[in-house]
N, C-alpha and C positions, 0 to 999 in steps of 0.2 A: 341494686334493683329498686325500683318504684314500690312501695308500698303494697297494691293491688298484687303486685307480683307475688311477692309473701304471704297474703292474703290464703292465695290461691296453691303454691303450696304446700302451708299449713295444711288447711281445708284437704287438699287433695291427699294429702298425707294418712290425714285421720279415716277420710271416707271411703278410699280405697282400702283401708286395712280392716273395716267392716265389709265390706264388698267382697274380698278375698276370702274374708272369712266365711261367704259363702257362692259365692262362684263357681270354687273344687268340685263342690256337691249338690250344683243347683241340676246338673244331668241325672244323677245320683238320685237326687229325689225326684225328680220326672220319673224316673224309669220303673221306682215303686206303683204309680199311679196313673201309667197309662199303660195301652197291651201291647204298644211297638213301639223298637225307636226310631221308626222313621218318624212315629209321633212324636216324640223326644226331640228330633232334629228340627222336626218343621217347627215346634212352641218355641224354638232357639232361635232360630233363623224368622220366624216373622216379626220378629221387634225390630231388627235390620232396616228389612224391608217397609215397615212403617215409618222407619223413621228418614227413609230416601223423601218423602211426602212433607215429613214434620221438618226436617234439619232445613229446607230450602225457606220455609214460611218462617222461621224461628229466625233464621240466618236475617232475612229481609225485615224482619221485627225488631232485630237488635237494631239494625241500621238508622231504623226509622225513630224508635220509641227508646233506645237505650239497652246497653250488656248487663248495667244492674238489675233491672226488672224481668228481664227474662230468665237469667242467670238463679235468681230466687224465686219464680216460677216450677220452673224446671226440678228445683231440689223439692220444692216442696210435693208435688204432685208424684214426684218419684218413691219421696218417703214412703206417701200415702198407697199407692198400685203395692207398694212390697209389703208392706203390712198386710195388705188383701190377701195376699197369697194364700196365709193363714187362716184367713177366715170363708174360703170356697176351695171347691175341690172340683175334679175331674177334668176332660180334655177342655171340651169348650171353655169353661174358664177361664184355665190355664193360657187358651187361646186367646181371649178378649185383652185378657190382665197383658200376657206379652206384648201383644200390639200398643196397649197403651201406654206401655214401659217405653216401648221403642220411642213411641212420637215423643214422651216426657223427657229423655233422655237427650234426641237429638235437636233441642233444642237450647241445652246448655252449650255444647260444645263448640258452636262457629260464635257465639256470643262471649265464651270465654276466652279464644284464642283472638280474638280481633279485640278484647281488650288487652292482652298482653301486647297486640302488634302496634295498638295506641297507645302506650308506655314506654317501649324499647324502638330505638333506631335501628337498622337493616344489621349491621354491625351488632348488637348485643341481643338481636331475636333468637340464635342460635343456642346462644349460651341460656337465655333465658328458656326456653323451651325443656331444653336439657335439664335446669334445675327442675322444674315441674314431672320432669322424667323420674329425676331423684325421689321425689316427693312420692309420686303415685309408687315408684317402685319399691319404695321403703315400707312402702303398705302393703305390695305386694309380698316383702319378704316375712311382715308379720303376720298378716292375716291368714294365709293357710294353715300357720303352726297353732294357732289360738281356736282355727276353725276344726281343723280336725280331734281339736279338744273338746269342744261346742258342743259336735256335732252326736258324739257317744251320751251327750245328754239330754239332746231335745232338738231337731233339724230346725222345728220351728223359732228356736230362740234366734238361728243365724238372719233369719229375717224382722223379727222384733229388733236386736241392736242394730242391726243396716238401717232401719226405718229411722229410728230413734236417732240416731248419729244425722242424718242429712237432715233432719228437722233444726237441730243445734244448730248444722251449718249454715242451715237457709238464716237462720236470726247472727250469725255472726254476717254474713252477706249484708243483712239489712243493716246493721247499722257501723259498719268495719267499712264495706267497701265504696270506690268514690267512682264515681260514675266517669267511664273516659271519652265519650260519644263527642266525636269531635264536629259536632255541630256550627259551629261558631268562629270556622277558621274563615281566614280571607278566603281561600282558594275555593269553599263551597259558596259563600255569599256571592261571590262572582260569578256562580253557575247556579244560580236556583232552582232551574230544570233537573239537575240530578236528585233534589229530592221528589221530586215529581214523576219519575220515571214509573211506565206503566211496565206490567207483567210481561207483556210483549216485547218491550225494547230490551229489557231484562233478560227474557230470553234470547234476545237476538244477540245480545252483547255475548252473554256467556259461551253460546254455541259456536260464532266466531270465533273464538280464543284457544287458537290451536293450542296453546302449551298445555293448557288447564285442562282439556279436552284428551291431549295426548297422557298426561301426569294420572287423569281416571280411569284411562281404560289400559295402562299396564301396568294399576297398583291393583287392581281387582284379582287378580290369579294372587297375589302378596299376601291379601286380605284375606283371600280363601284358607292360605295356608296357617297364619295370626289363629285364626277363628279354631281350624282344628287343634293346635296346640291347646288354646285355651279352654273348648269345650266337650272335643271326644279325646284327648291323648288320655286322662283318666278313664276311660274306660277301655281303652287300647288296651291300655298295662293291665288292666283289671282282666282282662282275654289271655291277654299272653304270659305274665308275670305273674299271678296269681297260684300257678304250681310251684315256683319259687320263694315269692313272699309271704303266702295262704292270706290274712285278711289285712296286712298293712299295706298302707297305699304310701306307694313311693312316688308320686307325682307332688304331693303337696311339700314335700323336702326339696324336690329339685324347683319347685316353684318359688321355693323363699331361698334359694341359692342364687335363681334368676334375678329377683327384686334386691339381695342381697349385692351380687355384683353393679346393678344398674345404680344403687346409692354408693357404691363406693368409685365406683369410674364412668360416671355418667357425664356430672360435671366436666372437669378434665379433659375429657372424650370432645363433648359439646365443645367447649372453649378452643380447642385443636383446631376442628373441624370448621370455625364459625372463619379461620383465614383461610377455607380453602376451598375448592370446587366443589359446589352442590351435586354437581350429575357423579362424577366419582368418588364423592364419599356414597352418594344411592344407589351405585354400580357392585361397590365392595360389600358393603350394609349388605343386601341382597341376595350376594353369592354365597354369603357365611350362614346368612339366615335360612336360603334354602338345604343347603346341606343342611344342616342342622336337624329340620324336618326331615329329611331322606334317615340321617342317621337316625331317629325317634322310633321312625316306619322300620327300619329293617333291621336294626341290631338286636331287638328281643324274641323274637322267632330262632335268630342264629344263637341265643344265650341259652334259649332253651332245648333247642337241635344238640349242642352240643354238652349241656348240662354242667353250665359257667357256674362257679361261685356266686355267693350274693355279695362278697365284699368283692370282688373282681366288676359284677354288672354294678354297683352303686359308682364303683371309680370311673368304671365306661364314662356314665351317663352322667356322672359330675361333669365332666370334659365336654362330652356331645353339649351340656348346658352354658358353658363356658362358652365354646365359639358361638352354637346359637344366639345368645342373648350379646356378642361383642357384635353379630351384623344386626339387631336391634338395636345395639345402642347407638352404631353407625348411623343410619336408617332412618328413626322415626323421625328425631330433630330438624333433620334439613328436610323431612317432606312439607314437616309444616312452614320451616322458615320459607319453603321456596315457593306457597302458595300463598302466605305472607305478602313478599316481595314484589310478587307480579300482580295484586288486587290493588284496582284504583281504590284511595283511602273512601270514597262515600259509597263502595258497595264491601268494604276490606268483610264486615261478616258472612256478607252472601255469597262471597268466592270462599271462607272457609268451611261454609257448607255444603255448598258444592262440590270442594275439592275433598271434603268426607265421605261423599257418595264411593269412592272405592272402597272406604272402610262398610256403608252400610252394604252397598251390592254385593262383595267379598262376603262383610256377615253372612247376609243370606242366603246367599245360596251353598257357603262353606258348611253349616250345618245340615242343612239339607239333604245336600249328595253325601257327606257324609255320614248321617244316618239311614240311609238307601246302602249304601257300601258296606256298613255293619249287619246291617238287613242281611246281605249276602253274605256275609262272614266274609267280606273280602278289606277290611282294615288295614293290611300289612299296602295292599297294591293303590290304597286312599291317599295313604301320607309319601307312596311313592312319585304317583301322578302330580301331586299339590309341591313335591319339594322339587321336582324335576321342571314343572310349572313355573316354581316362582325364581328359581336358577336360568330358563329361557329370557321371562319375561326383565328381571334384572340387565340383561342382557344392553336392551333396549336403552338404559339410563345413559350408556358411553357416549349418545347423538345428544346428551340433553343439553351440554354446555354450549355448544354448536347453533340449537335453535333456540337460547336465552341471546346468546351475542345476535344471530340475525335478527332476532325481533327487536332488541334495541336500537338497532342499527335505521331499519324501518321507524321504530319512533322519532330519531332522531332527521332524520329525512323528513318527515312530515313538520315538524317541527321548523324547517326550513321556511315553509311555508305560509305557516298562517298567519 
């Protein structure tokens, strides 16, 4: 792999396992400091949502101005919002600082993958994505166990080393990585109107694009489902499990089992997967992943109904985490290989911002409704609706292979022509 590649990585490796470090317990510490969690939900869910705004402008910035400078924008200005934390208090804040997390954040992301997608060929974006999988998930698997050590000594320190570590980052970015903005190829010089492209045509192009179009609005039920794992199932267990475990939290163990298995068969997985059909490996990924959620929602109600062991519910839930995280690992890699694949190379950033929009729209409104649902004490019937959701919408992925050949087929027809 390219250089940039490992870069990235590395990078992703180190700064997710501060991030994890406090993640577990960023609802956690919400929920000390404001009087509801649907307030809890919405300060989660508007950084999402700000950053549907931010990732599109970031996206079209990388294109234009470069991945490297936005890429080291983005870390730095993110340090900075997380170090705030610490230093203001109560809802609106908490409110302001979210929104600008969201925008600062969603503009790393379509500027990182479209440099990865300007290094690797169609053939080894798969594999490459996957390793990045590795990376972020190896952080995944350390940081909640470091965090939950952290955290018995000071909430605020999870955000001092999060700040501290992406400051580091942003100075290995600046002088580590090599800019891939493929400016300069034949194929743009010959069309110099694409970088000239107004907002409008931009939109016209994107909205046109049924695949891209199709890919965001039935990865958003997917997204909803991502978002509750990640940000109320700790407080789920803490409802229902908590007669069980009294004040150990068994969320941050199954969360470094999750990261744990994505570093050991992520690769591998990826590499598989990268010779074979995008829509049915997004079809399987999906199926395994929604169950997953179902089993999260409804196995701890029936552990405590029936007054399970706690080594009996830890083996459950080992399992339930096992196939969950195998239709993840299925899953994420080819969504982004195949939004990748189908972006003409002089907008490849602002198609993977775009094609993020089901992660931010998912964000948002997956915290949301699910802080309204806890609101109701109705938790158990949250992660039923979202796993049963994202097992429908999965559904969906079987036509995907179907309309990538007809669209080709269409290019290649046009192509007749000119």
């Amino acid at each position: 792999m390219d250089r940039n590649v490992w870069i990235r990585v590395i990078g992703e490796t180190v700064t997710n396992s501060t991030k994890m470090m406090l993640m577990p317990f960023f609802a956690l510490y919400l929920e000390n400091r404001v009087d509801s969690m649907f307030k809890v939900g919405f300060i989660m869910s508007i950084a999402p949502i700000a950053s549907l705004f931010g990732g599109m402008i970031g996206g079209r910035l990388a294109d234009l101005y470069g991945r490297k400078r936005i890429m080291v924008y983005s870390t730095v200005s993110n340090a900075i919002i997380l170090m705030s934390f610490t230093l203001f208090d109560g809802y609106k804040a908490y409110l302001i600082l979210s929104i600008l997390m969201g925008l600062s954040n969603s503009f790393f992301s379509p500027a990182s993958s479209a440099m990865v997608a300007d290094v690797t060929n169609q053939e080894q974006r798969t594999e490459a994505y996957g390793l990045l999988r590795v990376g972020h998930n190896l952080g995944t698997a350390i940081g909640p166990i470091i965090g939950s050590t952290v955290v018995f000594f000071s909430k605020d320190a999870l955000f001092y080393i999060t700040s501290i570590t992406l400051f580091l980052y942003s100075l290995v970015l600046i002088f580590f990585l090599r800019e891939t903005l493929p400016l300069h190829k034949p194929s743009i010089k010959k069309e110099p109107k694409q970088q000239n492209i107004t907002t409008k045509e931009l939109l016209k192009i994107i909205l046109s694009d049924k695949l891209l179009i199709f890919y965001i609005t039935t990865g958003i039920i997917i997204s909803m489902g991502f978002s509750q794992i990640e940000g109320m199932l700790p407080l789920y267990f803490k409802q229902t499990l908590s007669i069980v475990f009294e004040k150990w939290s068994l969320y941050p163990f199954l969360m470094s089992i999750n990261g744990l298995l994505v570093v050991l068969f992520q690769f591998p997985i990826s590499g598989y997967l990268s010779k074979k059909s995008i829509g049915k490996a997004m079809y399987y990924g999906t199926q395994l992943f929604g169950i997953g959620i179902l089993s999260f929602g409804m196995l701890p109600p029936l552990f405590v109904l029936y007054g399970t062991g706690k080594l009996l519910i830890i083996v459950i839930l080992i399992f339930v985490t096992v196939y969950y995280t195998m239709g993840e690992m299925v899953m994420s890699p080819v969504q982004m290989t195949f939004v990748a694949n189908i972006a003409p190379e002089h907008l490849r950033a602002t198609y993977m911002a775009v094609g993020g929009f089901q992660l931010t729209i998912g964000g948002f409104l997956g915290p949301l409704i699910g802080g309204w649902f806890f609101d109701l004490k109705l938790g158990l019937w949250l992660f039923i609706f979202l796993g049963a959701g994202v097992i429908i919408a999965g559904l969906t992925y079987r036509s995907l292979d179907g309309k990538v050949a007809m669209r080709e087929q269409e290019q290649n027809h046009a192509l007749k022509y000119l």
